[in-house]
matplotlib code that plots the C-alpha trace (Angstrom):
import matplotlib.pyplot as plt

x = [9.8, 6.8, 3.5, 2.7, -0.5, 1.3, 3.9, 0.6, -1.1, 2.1, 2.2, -1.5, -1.0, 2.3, 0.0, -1.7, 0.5, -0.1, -2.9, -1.7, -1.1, 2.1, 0.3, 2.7, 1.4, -2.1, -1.6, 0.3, -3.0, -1.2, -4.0, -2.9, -0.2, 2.1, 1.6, 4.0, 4.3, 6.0, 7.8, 9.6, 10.4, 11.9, 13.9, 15.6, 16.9, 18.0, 19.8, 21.0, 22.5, 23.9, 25.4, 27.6, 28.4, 28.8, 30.8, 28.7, 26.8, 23.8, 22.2, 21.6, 20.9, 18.3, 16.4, 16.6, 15.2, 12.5, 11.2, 11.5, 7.9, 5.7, 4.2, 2.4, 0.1, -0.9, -0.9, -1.1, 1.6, 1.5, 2.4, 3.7, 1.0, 0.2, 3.6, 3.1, 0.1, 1.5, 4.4, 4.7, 8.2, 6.5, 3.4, 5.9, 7.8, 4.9, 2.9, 6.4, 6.7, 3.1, 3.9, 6.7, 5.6, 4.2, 6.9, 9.8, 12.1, 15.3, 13.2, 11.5, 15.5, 16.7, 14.0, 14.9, 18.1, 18.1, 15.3, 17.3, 20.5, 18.2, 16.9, 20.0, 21.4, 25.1, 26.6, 27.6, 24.6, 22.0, 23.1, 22.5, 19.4, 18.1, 19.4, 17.7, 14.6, 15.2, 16.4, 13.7, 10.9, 13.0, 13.0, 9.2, 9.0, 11.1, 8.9, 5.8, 7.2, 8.3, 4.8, 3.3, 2.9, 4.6, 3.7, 6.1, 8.9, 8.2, 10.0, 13.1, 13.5, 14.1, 14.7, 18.1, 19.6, 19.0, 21.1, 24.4, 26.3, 28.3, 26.5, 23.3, 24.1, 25.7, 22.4, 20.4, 22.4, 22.3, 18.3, 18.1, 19.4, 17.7, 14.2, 12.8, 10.6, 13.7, 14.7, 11.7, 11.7, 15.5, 14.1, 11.4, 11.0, 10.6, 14.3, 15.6]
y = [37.2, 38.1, 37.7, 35.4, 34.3, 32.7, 31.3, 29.3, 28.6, 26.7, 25.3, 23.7, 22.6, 20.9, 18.9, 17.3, 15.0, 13.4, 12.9, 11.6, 8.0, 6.7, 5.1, 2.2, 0.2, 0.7, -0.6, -3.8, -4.0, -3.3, -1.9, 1.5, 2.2, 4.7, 8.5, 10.7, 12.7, 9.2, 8.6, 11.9, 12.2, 8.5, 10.0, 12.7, 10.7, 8.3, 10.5, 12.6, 8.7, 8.4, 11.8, 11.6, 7.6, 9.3, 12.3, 14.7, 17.6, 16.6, 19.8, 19.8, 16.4, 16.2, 19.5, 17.7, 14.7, 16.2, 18.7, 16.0, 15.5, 18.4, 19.2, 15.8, 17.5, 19.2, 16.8, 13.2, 10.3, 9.3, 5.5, 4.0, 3.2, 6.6, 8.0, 6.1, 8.4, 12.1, 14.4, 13.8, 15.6, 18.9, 18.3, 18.8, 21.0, 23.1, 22.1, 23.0, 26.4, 27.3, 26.6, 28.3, 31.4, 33.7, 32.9, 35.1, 35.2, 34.0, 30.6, 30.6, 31.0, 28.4, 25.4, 26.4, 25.4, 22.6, 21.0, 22.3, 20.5, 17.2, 16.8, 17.4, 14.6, 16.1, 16.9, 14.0, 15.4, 15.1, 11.6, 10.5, 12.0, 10.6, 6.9, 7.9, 7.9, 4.5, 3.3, 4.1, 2.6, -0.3, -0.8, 0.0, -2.8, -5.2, -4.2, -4.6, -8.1, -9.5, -8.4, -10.8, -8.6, -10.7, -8.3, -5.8, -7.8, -6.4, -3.5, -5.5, -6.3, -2.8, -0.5, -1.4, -1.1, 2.8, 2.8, 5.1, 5.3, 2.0, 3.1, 2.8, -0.4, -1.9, -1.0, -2.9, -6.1, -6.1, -6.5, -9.8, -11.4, -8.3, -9.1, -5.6, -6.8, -7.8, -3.9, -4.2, -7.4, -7.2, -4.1, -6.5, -8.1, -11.5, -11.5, -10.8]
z = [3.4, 0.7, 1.3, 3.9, 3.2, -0.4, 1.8, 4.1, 1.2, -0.3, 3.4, 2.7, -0.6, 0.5, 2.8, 0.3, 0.0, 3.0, 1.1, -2.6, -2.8, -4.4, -7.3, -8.3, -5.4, -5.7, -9.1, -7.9, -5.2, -2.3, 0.8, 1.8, 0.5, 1.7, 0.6, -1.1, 1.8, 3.5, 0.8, 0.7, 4.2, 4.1, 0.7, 2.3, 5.5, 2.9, 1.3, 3.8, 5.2, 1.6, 1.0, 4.3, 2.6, -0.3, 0.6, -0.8, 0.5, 2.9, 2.9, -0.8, -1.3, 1.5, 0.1, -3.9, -2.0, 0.5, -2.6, -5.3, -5.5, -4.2, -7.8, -7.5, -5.0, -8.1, -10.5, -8.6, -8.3, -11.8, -12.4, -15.0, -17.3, -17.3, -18.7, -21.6, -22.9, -20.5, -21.1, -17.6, -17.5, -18.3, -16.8, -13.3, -14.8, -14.9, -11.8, -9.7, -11.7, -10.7, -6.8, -6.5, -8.4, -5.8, -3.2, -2.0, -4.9, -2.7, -1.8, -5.0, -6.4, -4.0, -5.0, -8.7, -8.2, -6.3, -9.0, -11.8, -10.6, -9.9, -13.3, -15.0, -12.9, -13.6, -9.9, -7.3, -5.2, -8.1, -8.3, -4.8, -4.4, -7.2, -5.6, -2.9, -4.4, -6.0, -2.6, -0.6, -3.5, -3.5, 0.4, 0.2, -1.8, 0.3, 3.2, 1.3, -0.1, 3.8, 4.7, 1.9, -0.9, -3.5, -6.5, -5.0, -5.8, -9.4, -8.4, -7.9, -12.0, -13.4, -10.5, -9.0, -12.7, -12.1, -9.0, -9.6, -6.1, -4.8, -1.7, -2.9, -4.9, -1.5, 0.5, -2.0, -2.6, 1.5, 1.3, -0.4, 3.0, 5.2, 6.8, 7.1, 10.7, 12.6, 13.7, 15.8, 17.3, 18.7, 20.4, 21.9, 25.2, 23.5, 22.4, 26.1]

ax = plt.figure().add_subplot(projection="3d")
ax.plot(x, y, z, "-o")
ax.set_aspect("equal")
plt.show()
């Protein structure tokens, strides 16, 4: 499967963003914010939950969603603010081309595809992955909020507007009555 040093360096560089901060919370002031490499993995279960909701194809919505955002270990979480002065668009565009060039030309076809079919935003899967990357920002910020975070609500104005899926839609009206500590504390021996 080609060179496998190319394949361990895309490995490292993929770790980065453990690294890279999601920027749109650092701008609001929020203390450690989550990185991308959270946000992705929280993504793809999302959308793997939505595309079984959803009857459409886990598999390919969960690799849209966990790959989404690997060429911001390139190029950084860009909020914003910043997308008013970037072509962001084809700064990823290009970032993602550059990481995938050396690899095996069957994965380097395969993560084509999938982010071709994302950003066209055409196919029932496209659709859901992309709520689920809505989704999960919004639930970050409803986390954020219940933890005292009040700018976060900010993210509650524009962002469920961009929701597609009655799925999604449904998840997010449920939040306004959802507190996002009380998983936890049903699990805990106060509540027995």
């Amino acid at each position: 499967m080609g060179d496998t040093k190319t394949t361990l360096d895309f490995f490292a560089e993929l770790g980065m963003l453990k690294r890279v901060k999601r920027s749109g919370w650092w701008m609001l002031g929020i203390p450690e914010e989550e990185s991308v490499a959270e946000h992705s993995f929280r993504c793809a279960a999302i959308g793997y939950v939505l595309a079984k909701m959803e009857k459409a194809d886990p598999y390919k919505v969960v690799m849209m969603s966990l790959f989404n955002d690997i060429h911001e270990a390139r190029i950084n979480d860009l909020h914003k603010v910043a997308h008013r002065y970037l072509n962001v668009r084809e700064a990823e565009k290009e970032a993602f081309a550059g990481q995938i060039d050396g690899l095996d030309t069957m994965l380097k076809n395969d993560l084509k595809t999938f982010r071709s079919e994302h950003d066209a935003q055409r196919t029932k899967e496209s659709l859901v992955a992309r709520d689920a990357d809505i989704l999960e920002c919004l639930v970050q910020a409803k986390e954020y909020a219940d933890l005292g975070y009040k700018s976060a609500k900010k993210f509650f104005r524009k962002a469920p507007s961009h929701l597609k899926t009655k799925s999604a839609k449904k998840l997010w009206n449920d939040t306004s009555s959802w507190d996002s500590s009380t998983w936890w504390e049903k699990l805990s021996k106060f509540e027995r």
